[in-house]
C-alpha positions as CSV (number, residue, x, y, z in Angstrom):
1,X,70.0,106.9,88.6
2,X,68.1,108.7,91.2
3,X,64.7,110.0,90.3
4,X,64.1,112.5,93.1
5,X,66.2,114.9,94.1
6,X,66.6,115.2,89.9
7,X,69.4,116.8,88.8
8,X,69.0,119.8,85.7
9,X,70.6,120.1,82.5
10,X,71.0,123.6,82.3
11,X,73.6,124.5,79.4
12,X,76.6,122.3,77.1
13,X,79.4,123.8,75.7
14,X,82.9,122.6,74.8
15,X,86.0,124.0,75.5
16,X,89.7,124.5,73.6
17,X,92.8,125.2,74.6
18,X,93.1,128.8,74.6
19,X,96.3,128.4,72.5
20,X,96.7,125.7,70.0
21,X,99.8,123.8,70.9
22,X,102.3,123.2,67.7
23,X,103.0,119.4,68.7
24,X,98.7,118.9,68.8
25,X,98.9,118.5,65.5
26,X,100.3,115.2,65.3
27,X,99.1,111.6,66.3
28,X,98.7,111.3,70.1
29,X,100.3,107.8,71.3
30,X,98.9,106.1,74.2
31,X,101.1,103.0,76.4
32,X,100.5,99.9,77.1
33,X,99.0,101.0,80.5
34,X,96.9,103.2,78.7
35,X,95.6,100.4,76.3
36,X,94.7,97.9,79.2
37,X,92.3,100.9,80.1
38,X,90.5,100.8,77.1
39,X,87.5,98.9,78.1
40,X,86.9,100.3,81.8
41,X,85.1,103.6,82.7
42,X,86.2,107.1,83.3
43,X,87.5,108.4,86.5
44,X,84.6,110.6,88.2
45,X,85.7,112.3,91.0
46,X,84.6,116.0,92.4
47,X,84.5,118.4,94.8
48,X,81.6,120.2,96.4
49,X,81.9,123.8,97.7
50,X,79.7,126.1,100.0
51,X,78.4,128.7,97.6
52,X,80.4,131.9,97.5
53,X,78.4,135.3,97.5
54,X,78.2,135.4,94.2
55,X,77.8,138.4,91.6
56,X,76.0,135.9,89.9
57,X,76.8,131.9,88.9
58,X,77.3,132.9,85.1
59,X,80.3,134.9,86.2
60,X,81.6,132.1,88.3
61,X,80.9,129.7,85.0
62,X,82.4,132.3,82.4
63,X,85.9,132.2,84.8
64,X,86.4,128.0,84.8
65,X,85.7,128.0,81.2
66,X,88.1,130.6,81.3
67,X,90.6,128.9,82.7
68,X,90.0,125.7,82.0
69,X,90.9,126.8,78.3
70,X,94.3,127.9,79.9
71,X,94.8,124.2,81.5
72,X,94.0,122.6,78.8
73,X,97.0,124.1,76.6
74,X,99.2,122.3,78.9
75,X,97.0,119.2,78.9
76,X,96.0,119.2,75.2
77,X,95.3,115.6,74.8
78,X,92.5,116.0,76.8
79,X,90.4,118.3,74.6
80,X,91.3,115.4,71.7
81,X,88.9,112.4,70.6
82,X,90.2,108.9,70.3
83,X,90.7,107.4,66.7
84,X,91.5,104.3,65.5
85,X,93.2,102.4,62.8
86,X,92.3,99.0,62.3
87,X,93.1,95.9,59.5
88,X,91.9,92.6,59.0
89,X,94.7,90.4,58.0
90,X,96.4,90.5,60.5
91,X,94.1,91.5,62.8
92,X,95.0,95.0,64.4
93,X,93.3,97.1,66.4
94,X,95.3,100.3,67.6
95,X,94.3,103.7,68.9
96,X,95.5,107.2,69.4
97,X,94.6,110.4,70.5
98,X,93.9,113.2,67.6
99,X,94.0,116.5,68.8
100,X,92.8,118.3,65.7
101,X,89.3,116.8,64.9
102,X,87.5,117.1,67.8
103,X,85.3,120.0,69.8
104,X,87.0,120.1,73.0
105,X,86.4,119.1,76.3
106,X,82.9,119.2,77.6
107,X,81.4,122.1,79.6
108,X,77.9,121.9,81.3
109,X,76.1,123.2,84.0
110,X,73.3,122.2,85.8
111,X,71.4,122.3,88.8
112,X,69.5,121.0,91.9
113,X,67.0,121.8,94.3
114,X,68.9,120.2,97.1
115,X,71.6,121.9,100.0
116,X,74.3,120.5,100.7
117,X,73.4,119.5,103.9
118,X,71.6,116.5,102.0
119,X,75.1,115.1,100.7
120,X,77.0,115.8,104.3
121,X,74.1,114.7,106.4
122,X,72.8,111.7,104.6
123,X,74.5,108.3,106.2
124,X,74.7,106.6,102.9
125,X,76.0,108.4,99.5
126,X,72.8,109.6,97.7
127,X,72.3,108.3,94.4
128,X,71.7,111.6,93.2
129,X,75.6,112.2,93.5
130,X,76.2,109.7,90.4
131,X,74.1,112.9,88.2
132,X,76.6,115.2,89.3
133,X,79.0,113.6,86.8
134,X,78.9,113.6,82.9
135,X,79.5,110.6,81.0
136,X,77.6,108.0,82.9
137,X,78.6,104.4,82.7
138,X,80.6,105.3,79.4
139,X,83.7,103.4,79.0
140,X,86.7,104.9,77.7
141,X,86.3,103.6,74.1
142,X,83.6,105.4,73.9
143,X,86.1,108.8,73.7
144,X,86.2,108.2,69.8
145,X,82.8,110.1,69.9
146,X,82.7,111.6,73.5
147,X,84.8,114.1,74.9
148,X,88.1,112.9,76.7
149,X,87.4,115.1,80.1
150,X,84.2,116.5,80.7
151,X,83.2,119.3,83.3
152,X,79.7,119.5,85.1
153,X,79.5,122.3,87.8
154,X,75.6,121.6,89.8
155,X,74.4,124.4,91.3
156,X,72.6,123.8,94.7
157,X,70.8,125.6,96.4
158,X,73.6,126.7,98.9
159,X,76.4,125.1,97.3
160,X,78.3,124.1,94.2
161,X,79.7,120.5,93.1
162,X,82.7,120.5,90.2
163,X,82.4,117.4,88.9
164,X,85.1,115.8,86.7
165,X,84.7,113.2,84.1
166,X,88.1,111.7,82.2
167,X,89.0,108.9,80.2
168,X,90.9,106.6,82.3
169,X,92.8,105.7,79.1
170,X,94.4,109.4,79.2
171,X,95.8,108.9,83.1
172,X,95.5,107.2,86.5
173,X,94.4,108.6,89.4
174,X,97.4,110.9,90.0
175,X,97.1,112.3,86.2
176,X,93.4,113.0,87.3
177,X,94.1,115.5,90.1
178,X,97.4,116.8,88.5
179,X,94.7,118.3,86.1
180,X,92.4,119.4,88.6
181,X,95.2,120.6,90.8
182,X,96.4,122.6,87.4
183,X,92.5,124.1,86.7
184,X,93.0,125.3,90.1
185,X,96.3,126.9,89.9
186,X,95.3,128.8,86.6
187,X,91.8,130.4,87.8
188,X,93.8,131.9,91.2
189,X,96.2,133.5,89.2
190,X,93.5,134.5,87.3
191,X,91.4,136.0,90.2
192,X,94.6,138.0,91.8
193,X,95.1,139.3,87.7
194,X,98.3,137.7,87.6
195,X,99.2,137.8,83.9
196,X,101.5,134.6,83.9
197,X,98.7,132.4,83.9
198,X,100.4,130.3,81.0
199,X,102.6,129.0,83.7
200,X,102.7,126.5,85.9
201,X,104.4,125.9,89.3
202,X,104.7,122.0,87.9
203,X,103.7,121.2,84.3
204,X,102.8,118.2,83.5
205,X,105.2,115.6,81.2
206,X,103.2,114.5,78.5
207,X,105.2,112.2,76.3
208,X,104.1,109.1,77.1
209,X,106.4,106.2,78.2
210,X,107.2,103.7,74.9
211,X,109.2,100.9,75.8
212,X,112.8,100.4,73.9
213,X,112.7,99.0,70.4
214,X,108.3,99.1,70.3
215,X,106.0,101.7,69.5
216,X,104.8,104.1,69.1
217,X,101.8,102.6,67.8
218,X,100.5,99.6,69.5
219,X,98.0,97.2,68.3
220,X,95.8,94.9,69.9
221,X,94.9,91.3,68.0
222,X,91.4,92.6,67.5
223,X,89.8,93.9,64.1
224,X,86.3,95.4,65.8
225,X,86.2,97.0,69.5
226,X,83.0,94.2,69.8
227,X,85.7,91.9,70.1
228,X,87.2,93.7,73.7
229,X,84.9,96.0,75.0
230,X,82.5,94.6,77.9
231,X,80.3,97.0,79.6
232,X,79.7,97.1,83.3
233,X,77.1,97.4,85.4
234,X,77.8,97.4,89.2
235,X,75.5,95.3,91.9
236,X,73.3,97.6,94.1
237,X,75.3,99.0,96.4
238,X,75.4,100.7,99.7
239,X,78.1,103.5,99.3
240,X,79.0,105.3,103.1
241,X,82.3,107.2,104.1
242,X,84.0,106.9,107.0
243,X,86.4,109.4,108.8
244,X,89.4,108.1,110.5
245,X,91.3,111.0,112.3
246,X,94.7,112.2,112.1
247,X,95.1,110.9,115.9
248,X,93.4,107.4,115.3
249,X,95.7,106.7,112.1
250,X,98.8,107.9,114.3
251,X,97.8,105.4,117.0
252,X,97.0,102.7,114.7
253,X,100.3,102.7,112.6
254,X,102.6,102.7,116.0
255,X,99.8,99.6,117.3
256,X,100.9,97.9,114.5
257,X,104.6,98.3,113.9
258,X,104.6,98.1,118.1
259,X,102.6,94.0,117.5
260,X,105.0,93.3,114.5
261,X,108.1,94.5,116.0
262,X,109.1,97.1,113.7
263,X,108.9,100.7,112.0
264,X,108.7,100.1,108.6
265,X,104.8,99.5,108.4
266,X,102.9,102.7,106.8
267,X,99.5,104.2,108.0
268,X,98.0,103.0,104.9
269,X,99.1,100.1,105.0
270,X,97.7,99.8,108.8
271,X,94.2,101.3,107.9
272,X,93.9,98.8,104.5
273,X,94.4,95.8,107.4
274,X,92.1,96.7,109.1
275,X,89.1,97.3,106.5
276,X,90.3,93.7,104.9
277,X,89.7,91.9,108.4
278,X,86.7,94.0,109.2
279,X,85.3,93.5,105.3
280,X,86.1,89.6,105.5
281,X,84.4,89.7,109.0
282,X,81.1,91.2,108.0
283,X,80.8,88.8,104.8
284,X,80.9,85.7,107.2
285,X,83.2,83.8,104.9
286,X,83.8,80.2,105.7
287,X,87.3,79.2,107.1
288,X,88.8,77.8,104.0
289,X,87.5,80.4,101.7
290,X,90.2,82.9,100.3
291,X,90.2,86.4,100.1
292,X,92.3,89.2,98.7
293,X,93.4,92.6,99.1
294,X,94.5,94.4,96.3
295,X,96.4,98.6,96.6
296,X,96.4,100.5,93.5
297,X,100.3,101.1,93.0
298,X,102.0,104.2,91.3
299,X,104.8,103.0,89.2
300,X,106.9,106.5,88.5
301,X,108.9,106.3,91.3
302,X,109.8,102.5,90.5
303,X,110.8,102.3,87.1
304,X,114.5,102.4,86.5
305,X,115.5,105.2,85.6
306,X,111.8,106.4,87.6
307,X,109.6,108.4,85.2
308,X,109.0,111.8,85.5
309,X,107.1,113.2,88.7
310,X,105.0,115.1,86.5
311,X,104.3,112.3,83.8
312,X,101.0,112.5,82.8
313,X,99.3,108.9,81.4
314,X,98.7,105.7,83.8
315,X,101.6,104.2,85.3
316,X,99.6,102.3,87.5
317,X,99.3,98.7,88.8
318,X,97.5,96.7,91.5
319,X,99.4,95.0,94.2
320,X,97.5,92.0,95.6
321,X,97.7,89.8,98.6
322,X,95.5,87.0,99.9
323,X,94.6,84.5,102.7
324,X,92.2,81.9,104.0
325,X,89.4,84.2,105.9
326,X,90.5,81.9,109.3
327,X,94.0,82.5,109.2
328,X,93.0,86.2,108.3
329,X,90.8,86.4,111.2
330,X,92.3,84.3,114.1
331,X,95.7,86.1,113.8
332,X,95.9,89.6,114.8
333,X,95.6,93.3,113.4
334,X,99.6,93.1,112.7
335,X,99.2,89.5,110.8
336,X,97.3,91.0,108.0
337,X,99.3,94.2,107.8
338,X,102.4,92.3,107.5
339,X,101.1,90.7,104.4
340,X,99.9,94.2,103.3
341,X,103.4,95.2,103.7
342,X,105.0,93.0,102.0
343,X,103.1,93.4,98.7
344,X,104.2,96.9,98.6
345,X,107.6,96.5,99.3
346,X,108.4,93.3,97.3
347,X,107.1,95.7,94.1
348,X,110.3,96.5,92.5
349,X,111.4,97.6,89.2
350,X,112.1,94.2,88.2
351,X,108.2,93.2,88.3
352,X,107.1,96.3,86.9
353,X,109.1,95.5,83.6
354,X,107.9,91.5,83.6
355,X,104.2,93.7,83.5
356,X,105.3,95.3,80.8
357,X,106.9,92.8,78.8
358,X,103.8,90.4,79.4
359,X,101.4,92.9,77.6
360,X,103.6,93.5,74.8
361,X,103.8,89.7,74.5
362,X,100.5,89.1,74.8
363,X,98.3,92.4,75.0
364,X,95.4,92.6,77.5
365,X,92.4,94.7,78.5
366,X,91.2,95.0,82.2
367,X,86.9,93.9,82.5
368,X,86.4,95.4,86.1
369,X,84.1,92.2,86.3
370,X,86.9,89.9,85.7
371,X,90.3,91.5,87.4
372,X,88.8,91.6,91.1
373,X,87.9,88.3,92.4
374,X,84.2,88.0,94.4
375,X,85.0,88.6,98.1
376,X,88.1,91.0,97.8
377,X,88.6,94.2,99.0
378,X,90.3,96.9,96.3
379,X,92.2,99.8,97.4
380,X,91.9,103.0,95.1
381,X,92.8,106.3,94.8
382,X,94.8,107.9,97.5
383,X,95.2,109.8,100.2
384,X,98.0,111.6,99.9
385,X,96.7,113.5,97.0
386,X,96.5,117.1,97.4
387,X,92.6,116.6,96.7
388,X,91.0,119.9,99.0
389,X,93.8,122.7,97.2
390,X,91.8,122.4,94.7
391,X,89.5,125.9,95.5
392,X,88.2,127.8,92.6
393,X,87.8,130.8,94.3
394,X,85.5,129.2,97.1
395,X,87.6,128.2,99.6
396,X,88.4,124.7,101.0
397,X,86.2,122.4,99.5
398,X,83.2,120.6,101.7
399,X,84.1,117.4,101.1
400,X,84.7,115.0,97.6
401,X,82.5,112.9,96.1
402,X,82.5,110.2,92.9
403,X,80.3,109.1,90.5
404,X,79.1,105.4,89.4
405,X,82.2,104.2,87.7
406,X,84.6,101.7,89.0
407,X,82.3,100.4,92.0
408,X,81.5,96.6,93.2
409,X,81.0,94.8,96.2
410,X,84.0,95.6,98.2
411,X,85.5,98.7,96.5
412,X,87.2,101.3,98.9
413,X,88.7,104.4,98.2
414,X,90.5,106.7,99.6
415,X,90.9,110.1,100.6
416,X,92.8,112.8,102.5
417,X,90.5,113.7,105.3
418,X,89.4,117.2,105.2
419,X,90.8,118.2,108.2
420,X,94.8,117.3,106.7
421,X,97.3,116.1,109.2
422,X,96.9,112.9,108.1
423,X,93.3,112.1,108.4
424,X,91.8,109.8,106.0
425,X,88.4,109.3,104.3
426,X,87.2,106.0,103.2
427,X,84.5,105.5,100.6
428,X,83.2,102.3,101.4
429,X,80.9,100.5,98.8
430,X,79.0,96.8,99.8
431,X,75.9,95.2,99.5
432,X,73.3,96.1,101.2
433,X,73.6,92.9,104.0
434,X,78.1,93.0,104.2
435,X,77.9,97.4,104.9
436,X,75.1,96.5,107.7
437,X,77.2,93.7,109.2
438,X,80.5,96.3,109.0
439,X,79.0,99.1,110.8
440,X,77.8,96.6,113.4
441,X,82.0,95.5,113.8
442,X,82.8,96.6,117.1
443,X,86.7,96.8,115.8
444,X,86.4,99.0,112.9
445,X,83.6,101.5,114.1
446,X,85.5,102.2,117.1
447,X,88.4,103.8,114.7
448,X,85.8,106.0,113.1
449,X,85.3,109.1,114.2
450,X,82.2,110.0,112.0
């Protein structure tokens, strides 16, 4: 952690749902996706915000706890604590969510003697950014004593940073900013005095998805978490975004489908070529040596019959492809998004069930340390989130940030650029020597606009 700029503990609280929900009094079950999540770390992921003129920042503080006790009513299971049932012969480990014996979600506020013009300006993600987050290198097994979601809001000097914390065993990525998305909705009704603030334009779906004939309590072979849970501690890192603009992405995606002889070939899908080539480039990998690129996948849409739009849990996967680093870098741009391509279209509903039936034949729990090979590149998040409608009363957010979790040598995420149209952000981390060597790549920094 960062020593100087420090950041303040000010206040902790926790918060309830305003309204105790009837069906939060029973056992909570979690999916096998949500199980494989068990041992990794919480999502962290925030927004920071010019400071609005302010009566003053308690009143700000006293309206998102406010609200946030009117999301959680619709997202109950995240002001729950994980429990556990466990024997010894067999060995069983299972977990749930319980809804009852818990606090709430966490609340706290803090500050920092810094502007935001230190985050913006600064060429490399300050390590100070990593405070702005609660639950620091926790893994989600640690939710039977933490909270489940945890709110820090950092007042800066001329700014403010909402910084969310949640257990990545409650929900993926697009779970995460359905929540925020929802906190949002709720406090603008509440600031026009809109009295249906119990309602949602799209509420979330929160029974969780238990395959046919199983359920719904799972168990893992294990009798003590000791026996699963590895912590992890990332490499040192350089951590820098770049900007790609709505006209650079347009340009690149008809480059590519125009060199591949096609249509079918996504933005995405263009820009994550790119970065693997450039990535495999700066590392200097010998000729024979493979490399992969993985995209973090959204299953709803590919189940049969699809799940819910709304469904709230992880439904998540990560597609991978791979090549020799000289084949990947002596054929051209459209090469490697070819091969990007057809990871994401060969993912059908067929593979998503094998998944499925493989954990329930043998369970599993993802080690960030072990899933990604050395030299890969790992897509995350997204950009076609809805990320900057998240406002609070303060207008279009500055620009997102994220904490320590989930980083390693050749982690990327994504996110919508601020500017919409199709922009994209990319949050690049490396080592110190691979992000040097990248922003020396004449290829890739001639696409990025900051």
């Amino acid at each position: 952690m960062d020593s100087s700029p420090s950041v303040k503990i000010v206040s902790k609280c926790f918060v309830k749902p305003k309204t105790i929900p009837e069906e939060s009094k029973k056992p909570y079950y979690l999916s096998p996706w949500d199980y494989a999540m068990i041992s990794v770390q919480y999502i962290q992921k925030g927004l920071l915000f010019h400071k609005p003129p302010l009566d003053s920042v308690d009143t700000l503080l006293e309206k998102l706890r406010e609200s946030l006790a009117v999301a959680l009513v619709h997202f109950y299971p995240l002001a729950g604590r994980l429990s556990s049932l466990t024997t010894e012969n067999p060995k069983s480990y299972s977990v749930f969510v319980d809804c009852n014996n818990s606090p709430g979600a966490g609340f706290i506020y803090a500050t920092a003697d810094l502007c935001v013009a230190y985050i913006m300006d600064a060429k490399y993600v300050p390590l100070v950014v990593q405070s702005f987050f609660d639950h620091h290198k926790a893994v989600n097994h640690d939710g039977h004593t933490m909270s489940l979601l945890s709110v820090q809001v950092t007042e800066l000097v001329d700014g403010v940073f909402i910084g969310l914390s949640m257990n990545h065993a409650m929900g993926d990525g697009t779970s995460f900013w359905k929540f925020f998305t929802a906190w949002s909705e709720v406090f603008q009704k509440q600031e026009s005095n809109k009295d249906d603030d119990l309602c949602l334009k799209n509420p979330p779906f929160l029974k969780r998805y238990i395959p046919e004939g199983h359920g719904p309590l799972f168990s893992l072979p294990y009798s003590h978490p000791d026996e699963f849970i590895r912590t992890y501690e990332s490499p040192i890192l350089k951590e820098r975004i770049f900007c790609f603009s709505s006209e650079t992405i347009k340009l690149l995606k008809a480059k590519v489908n125009q060199i591949c002889g096609t249509t079918t070939i996504s933005s995405f899908q263009s820009l994550t070529a790119v970065i693997w080539r450039c990535i495999a480039r700066a590392r200097r990998l010998p000729i024979d040596r493979e490399t992969s690129c993985r995209l973090a996948a959204d299953n709803r849409g590919r189940m049969d019959p699809p799940l819910d739009k709304e469904y709230f849990g992880n439904c998540l996967c990560t597609l991978r492809t791979a090549a020799k680093a000289g084949e990947l870098l002596e054929n051209d741009l459209g090469w490697a998004a070819m091969k990007v391509h057809q990871a994401v279209a060969e993912h059908s509903s067929e593979k998503v069930y094998q998944m499925i039936d493989q954990w329930l034949k043998s369970p599993y729990i993802y080690h960030i340390d072990r899933l990604f090979e050395p030299m890969s590149v790992m897509m995350g998040s997204s950009p076609r989130f809805n990320k900057y409608g998240c406002e609070f009363g303060m207008g279009k957010g500055v620009t997102l940030r994220s904490g320590y979790a989930h980083k390693f040598d050749g982690k990327v995420s994504a996110y919508p650029g601020r500017e919409g149209g199709g922009s994209i952000d990319l949050e690049v981390c490396l080592v110190p020597e691979f992000m040097e060597a990248l922003e020396s790549d004449e290829e890739f920094m001639s696409l990025v606009s900051l």
